[in-house]
C-alpha positions in Angstrom: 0.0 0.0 0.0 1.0 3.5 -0.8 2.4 6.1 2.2 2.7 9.6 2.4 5.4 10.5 -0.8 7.9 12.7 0.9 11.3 12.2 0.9 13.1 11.1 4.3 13.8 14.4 6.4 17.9 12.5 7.6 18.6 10.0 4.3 20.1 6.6 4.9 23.2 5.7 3.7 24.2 2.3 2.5 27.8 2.6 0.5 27.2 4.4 -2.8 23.3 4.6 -2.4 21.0 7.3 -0.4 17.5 6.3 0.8 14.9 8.6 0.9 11.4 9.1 1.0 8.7 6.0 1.1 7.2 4.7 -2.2 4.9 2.3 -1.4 5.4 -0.7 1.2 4.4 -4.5 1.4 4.6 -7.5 3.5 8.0 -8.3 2.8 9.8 -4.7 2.6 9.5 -1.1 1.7 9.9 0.6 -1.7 12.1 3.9 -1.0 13.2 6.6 -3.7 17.1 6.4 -3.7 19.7 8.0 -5.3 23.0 6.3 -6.6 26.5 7.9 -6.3 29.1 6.9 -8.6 32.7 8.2 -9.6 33.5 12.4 -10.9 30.1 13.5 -9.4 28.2 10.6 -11.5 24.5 10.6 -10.2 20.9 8.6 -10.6 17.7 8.2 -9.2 16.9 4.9 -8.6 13.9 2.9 -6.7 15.5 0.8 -4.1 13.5 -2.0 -2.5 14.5 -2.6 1.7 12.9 -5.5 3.6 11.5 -5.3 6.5 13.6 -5.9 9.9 11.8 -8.6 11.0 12.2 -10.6 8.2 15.9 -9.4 7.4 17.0 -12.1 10.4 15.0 -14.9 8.4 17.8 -16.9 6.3 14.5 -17.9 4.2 13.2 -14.3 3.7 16.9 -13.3 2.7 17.8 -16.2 0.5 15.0 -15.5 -1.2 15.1 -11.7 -1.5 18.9 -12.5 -2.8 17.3 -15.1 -5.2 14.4 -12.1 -6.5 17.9 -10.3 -7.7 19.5 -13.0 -9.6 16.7 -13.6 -11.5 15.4 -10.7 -12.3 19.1 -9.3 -13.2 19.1 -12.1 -16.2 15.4 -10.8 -17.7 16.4 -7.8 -20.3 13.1 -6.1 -21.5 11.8 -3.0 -21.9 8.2 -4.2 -20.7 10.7 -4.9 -17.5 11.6 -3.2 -14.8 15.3 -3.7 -14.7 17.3 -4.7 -11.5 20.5 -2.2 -11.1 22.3 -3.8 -8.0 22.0 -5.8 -4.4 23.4 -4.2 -1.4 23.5 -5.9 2.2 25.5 -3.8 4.6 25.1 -3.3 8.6 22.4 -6.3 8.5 20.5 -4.5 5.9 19.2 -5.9 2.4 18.7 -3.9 -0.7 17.1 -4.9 -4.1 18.3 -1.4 -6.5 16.0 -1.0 -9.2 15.3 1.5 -12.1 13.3 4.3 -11.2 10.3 4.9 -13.8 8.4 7.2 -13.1 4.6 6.3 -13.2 1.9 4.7 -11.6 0.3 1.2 -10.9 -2.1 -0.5 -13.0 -4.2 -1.0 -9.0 -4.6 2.8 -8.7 -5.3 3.8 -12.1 -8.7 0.9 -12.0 -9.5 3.1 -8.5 -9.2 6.2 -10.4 -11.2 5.2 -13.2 -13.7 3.6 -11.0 -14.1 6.1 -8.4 -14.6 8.2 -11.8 -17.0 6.6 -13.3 -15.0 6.4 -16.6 -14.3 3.6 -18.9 -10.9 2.9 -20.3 -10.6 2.9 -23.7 -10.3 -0.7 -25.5 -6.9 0.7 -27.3 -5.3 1.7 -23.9 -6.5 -1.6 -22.3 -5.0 -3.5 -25.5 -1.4 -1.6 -25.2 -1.2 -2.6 -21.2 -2.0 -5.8 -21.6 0.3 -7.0 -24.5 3.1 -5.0 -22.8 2.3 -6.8 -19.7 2.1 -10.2 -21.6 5.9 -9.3 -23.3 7.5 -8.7 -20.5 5.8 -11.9 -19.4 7.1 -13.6 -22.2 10.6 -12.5 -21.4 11.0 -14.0 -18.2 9.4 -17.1 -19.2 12.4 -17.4 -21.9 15.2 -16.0 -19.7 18.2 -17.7 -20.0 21.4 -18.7 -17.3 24.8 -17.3 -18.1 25.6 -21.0 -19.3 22.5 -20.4 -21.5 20.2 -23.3 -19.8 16.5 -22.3 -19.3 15.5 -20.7 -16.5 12.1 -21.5 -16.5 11.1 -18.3 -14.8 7.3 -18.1 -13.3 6.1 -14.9 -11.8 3.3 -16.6 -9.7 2.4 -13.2 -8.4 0.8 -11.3 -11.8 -1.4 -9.0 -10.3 -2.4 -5.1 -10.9 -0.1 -4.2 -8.1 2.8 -5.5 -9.7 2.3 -3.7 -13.6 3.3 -0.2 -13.5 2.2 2.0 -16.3 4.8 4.4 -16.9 4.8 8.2 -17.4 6.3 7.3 -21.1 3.9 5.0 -22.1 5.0 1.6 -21.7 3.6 -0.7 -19.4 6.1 -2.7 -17.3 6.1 -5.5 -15.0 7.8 -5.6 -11.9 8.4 -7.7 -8.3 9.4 -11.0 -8.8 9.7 -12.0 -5.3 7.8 -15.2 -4.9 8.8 -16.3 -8.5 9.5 -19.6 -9.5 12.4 -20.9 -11.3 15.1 -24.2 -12.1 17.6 -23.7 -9.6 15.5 -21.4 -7.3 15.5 -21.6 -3.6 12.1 -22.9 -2.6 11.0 -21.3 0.8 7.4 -22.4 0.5 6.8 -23.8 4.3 4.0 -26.3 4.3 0.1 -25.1 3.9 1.8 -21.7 3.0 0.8 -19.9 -0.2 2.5 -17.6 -2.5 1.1 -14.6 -4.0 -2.2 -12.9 -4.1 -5.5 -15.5 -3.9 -7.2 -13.6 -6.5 -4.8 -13.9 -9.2 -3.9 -17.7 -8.4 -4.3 -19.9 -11.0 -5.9 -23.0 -10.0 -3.0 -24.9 -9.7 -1.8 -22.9 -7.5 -4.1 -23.8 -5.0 -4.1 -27.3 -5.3 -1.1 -29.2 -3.8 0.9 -31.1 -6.4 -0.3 -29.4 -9.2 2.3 -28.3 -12.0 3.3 -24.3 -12.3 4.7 -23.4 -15.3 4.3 -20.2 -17.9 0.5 -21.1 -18.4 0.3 -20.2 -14.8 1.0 -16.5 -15.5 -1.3 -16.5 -18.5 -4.1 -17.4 -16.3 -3.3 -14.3 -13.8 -3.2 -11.9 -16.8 -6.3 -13.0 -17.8 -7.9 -11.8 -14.6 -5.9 -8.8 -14.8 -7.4 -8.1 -18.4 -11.3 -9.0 -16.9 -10.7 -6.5 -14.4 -9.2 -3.4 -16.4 -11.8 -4.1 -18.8 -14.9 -4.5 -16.3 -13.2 -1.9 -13.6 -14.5 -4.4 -10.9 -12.8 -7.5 -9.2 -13.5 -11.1 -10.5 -12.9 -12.9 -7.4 -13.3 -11.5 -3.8 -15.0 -12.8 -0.5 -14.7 -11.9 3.0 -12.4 -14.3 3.8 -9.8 -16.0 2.2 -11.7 -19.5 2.5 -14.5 -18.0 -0.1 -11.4 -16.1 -2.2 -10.4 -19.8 -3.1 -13.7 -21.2 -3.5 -14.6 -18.7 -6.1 -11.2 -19.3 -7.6 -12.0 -23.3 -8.1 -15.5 -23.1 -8.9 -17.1 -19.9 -9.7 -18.6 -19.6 -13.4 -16.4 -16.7 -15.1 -18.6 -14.9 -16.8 -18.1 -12.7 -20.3 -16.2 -9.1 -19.7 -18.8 -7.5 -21.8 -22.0 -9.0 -20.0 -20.8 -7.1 -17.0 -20.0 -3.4 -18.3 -20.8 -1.7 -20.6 -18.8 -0.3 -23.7 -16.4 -3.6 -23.9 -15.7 -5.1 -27.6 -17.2 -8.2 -27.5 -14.1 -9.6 -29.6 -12.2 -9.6 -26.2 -14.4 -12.1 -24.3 -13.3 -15.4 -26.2 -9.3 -14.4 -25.3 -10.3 -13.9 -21.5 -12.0 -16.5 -21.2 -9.2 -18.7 -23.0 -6.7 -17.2 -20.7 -9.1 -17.9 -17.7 -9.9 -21.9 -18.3 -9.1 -24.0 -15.5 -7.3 -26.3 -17.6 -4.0 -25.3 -18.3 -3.8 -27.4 -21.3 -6.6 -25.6 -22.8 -5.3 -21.6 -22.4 -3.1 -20.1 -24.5 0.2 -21.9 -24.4 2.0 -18.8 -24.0 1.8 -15.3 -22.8 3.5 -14.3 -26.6 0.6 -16.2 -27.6 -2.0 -14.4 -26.0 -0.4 -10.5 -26.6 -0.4 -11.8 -30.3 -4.2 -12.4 -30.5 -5.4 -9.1 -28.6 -3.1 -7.2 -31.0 -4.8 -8.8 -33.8 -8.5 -7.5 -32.1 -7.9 -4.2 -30.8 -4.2 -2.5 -32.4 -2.7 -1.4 -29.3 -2.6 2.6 -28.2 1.1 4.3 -28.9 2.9 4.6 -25.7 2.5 8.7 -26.3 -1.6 7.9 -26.2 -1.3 5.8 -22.9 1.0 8.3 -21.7 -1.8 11.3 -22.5 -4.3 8.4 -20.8 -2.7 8.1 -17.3 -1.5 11.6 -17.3 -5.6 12.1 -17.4 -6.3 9.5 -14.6 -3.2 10.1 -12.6 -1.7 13.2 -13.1 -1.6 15.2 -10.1 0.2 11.6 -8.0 3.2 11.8 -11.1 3.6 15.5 -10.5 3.6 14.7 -6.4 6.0 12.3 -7.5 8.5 14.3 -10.1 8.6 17.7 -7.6 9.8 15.1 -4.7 12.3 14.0 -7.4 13.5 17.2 -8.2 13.5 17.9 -4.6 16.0 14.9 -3.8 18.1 15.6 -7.2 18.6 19.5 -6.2 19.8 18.5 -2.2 22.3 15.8 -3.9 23.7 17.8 -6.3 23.7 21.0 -3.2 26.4 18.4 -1.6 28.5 17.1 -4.2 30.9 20.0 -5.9 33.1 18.6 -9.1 35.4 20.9 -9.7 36.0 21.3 -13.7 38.8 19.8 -15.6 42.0 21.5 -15.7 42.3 22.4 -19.8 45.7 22.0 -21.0 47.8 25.3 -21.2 49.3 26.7 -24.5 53.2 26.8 -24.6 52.3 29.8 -26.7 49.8 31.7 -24.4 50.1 33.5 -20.8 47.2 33.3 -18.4 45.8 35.7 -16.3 43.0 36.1 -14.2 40.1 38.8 -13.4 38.3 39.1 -10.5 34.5 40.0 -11.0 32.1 39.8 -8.9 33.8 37.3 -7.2 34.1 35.4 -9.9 37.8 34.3 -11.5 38.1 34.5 -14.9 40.5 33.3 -16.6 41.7 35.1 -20.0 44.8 34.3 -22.2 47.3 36.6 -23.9 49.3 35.2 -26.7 52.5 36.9 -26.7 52.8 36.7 -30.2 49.8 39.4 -30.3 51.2 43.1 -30.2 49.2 45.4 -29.0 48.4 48.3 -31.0 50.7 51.0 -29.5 53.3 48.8 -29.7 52.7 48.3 -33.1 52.4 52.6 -34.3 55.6 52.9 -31.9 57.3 50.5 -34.0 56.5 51.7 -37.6 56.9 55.5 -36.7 60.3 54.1 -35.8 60.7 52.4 -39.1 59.8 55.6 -40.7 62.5 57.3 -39.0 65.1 55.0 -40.3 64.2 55.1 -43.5 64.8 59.0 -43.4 68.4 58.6 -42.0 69.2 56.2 -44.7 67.9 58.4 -47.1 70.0 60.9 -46.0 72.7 59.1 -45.8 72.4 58.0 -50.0 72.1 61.7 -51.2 75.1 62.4 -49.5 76.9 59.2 -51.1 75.6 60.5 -54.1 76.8 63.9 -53.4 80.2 62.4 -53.0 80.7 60.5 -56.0 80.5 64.2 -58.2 83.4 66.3 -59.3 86.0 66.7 -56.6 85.9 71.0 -57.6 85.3 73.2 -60.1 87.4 74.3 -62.6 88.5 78.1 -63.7 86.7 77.1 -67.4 83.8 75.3 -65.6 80.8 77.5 -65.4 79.8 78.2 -61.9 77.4 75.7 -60.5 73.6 76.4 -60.0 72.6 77.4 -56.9 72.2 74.7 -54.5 68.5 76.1 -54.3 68.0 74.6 -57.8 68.1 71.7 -59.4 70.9 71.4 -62.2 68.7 69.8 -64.3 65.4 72.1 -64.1 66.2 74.5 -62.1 64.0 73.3 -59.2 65.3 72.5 -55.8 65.9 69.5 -55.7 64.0 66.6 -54.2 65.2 65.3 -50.7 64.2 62.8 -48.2 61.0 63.9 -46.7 58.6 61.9 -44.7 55.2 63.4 -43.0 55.5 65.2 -39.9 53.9 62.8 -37.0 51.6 64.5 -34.5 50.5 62.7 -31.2 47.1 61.6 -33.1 49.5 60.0 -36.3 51.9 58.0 -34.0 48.6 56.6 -32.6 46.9 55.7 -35.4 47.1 51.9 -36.0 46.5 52.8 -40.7 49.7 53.8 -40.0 51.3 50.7 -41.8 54.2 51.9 -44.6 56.9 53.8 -43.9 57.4 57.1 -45.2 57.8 57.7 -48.8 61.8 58.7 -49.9 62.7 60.7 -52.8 65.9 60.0 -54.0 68.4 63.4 -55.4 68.2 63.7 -59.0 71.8 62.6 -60.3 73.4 65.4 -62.6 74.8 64.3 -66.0 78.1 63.5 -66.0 80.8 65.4 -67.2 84.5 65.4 -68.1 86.0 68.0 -65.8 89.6 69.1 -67.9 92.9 68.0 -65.5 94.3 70.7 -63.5 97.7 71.4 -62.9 99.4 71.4 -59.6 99.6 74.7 -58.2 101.9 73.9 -55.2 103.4 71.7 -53.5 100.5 71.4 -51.2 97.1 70.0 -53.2 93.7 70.1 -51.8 92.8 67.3 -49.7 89.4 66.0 -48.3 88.7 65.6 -44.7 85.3 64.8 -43.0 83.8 65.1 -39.7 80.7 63.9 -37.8 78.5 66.4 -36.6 76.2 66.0 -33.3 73.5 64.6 -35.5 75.6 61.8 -36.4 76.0 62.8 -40.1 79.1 62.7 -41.6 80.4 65.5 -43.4 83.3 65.9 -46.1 86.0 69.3 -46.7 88.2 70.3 -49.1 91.5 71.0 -47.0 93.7 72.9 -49.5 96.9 74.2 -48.1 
């Protein structure tokens, strides 16, 4: 039966898993939302099944709560409910199971019931093949040496199909299962499962159980989510298994309204006391109801129970979110340390309180650096300029002669008449030396070269003849003299 669904105020801990909150509880143990902690901040919310303390001392109860994991661990379906993990620790045993969200078959018939409203034949179609699959898959599970396992569920009942939030129905709780190989804790005149979903030879001592067994108890199911009412009841278990031997079943659509008649001949099938005479398996049976009603998509069943059930799976996914926000409030993963470029430098910024990293490659000049550097180049190329008139300069007549005509001006070009061109390169202000367009250096004008011309020799007029001598000035500019003596 269900509890109050609120997560545990002080979670349990049990090695990597975290107990919380009550889902529902049985006889035998206590469904509890749990969360499962794994390696670099690794995190899932699981269901985690805990039995009961008085029953955790019982080497039965526990060999057969061990024995519910095994086998339910080796059946892979999606119709399933898959088995994550078994825990005991500190005297305490844990069955760790996927969490899927949803809700039982059991409380969606009260729903619809207590409302009065039928449940369409396709929804009823899609729940019951995917109850009869999942069925089918444990009935066909395998050993790890690949010998049948001969799995029997014995305990089919609405309590045990869950109809998830997705869409797809699932079967779940294999704890009174039978199986080759199973530990058999059946004490004498005790019975396994519930009495209204026991197949008749369940009841009788000696009788075989095998898959047929399970076909009979989803045939009740499938009278009872079609009718909305229970097929067998009393008020005491004594008239429960009367009913079950001997009652006269009696067509699903004689007894409400709005059911397709095509499904009476398959529940009545499933439901014959003779084992030999039902459908010889649960495969069998989905098969046929497909082939009668097509089954709802698992996004119209999921439209369907959020309709019937909504406001328990919203209950359910806000204690959820609850558990999720005050696991992940405690756990704190700090990120992955990115490798560092042998090319960049890293620095960091504080805002807010915040460190942020940034990265400066040094290969990147900055823009000032940049002007600074090109105005320099300009420069240079001016002083070299310089430097080639006066090479130029030097490589004329040594001095005029008394026949040569004076020469022009130095104001005037000897070819034109116009001064003549010199280095020159745009004055800089502040804004230029700034200005990062400022990419090619200054353009230089090289002197105009006058023509050549034979100057006549000259005769030594002493014993002392002109030399040349130069000098550096403070500017760094070498200057040549005529020294005559």
């Amino acid at each position: 039966m269900l509890r109050g669904m609120q997560p545990a105020s002080s979670p349990l801990v049990f090695g990597r898993y975290t107990l919380h909150g009550v889902i529902a509880s049985g006889g035998m143990a206590t469904v509890h939302y749990g969360r499962l902690r794994g390696p670099v901040g690794f995190s899932r919310t699981v269901a985690i099944k805990r039995l009961h303390s008085q029953v955790a001392l019982d080497p039965d109860f526990v060999a057969m709560f061990v024995d519910e994991a095994r086998l339910a661990a080796r059946i892979r379906h999606p119709n399933v409910v898959q088995t994550v993990d078994i825990v005991a620790e500190g005297g305490e045993l844990l069955l760790v199971m996927d969490y899927v969200p949803g809700e039982s078959l059991a409380q969606c018939l009260r729903a619809v019931s207590t409302a009065q409203r039928p449940i369409p034949g396709e929804v009823v179609s899609a729940i019951a093949c995917g109850l009869l699959h999942g069925l089918d898959a444990a009935h066909e599970a395998t050993g790890e040496s690949g010998e049948a396992l001969l799995i029997v569920h014995r305990d089919v009942s609405p309590q045990n199909v869950l109809v998830g939030a997705d869409g797809v129905p699932r079967v779940l709780d294999f704890g009174v299962a039978k199986a080759v190989g199973r530990i058999q804790t059946t004490r004498e005149g005790q019975l396994k499962g519930k009495l209204a979903y026991m197949a008749p030879e369940q009841l009788r001592a000696g009788d075989t159980v095998d898959r047929r067994t399970d076909v009979y108890a989803a045939g009740v199911v499938l009278w009872e989510t079609l009718t909305r009412q229970r097929l067998f009841f009393g008020d005491n278990e004594g008239i429960v298994i009367r009913n079950v031997l001997e009652r006269q079943v009696e067509p699903p659509s004689a007894v409400a309204g709005g059911v397709d008649p095509c499904m009476d001949a398959i529940v009545l099938r499933a439901l014959d006391r003779a084992p030999e005479r039902r459908f010889p398996t649960a495969r069998a049976m989905a098969l046929e109801i497909e082939t009668r009603i097509a089954p709802a998509s698992a996004t119209r069943v999921a439209s369907w129970l959020a309709g019937v059930a909504g406001d328990r799976l919203a209950m359910r996914a806000a204690i959820v979110a609850e558990i999720e926000r005050a696991s992940g409030s405690t756990t704190s993963i700090p990120p992955a340390a990115s490798p560092v470029d042998a090319d960049a430098v890293a620095t960091k910024t504080q805002v807010s309180g915040i460190s942020v990293a940034r990265s400066t490659e040094p290969s990147t000049v900055t823009p000032l650096v940049r002007r600074a550097v090109l105005t320099g180049a300009a420069a240079l190329g001016v002083g070299l300029a310089i430097s080639l008139a006066l090479l130029v300069r030097r490589a004329g007549p040594e001095a005029p002669s008394a026949s040569t005509p004076p020469s022009p001006p130095a104001s005037t070009s000897p070819l034109t008449g116009s001064p003549p061109a010199v280095a020159s390169t745009p004055a800089l202000s502040p804004e230029d030396a700034l200005d990062a367009s400022l990419v090619v250096p200054a353009t230089i004008t090289i002197p105009a070269l006058r023509p050549a011309t034979a100057s006549p020799a000259r005769a030594p007029t002493g014993p002392h003849p002109c030399g040349v001598r130069s000098y550096v000035d403070g500017a760094g500019i070498k200057h040549y003299v005529r020294d005559c003596k």
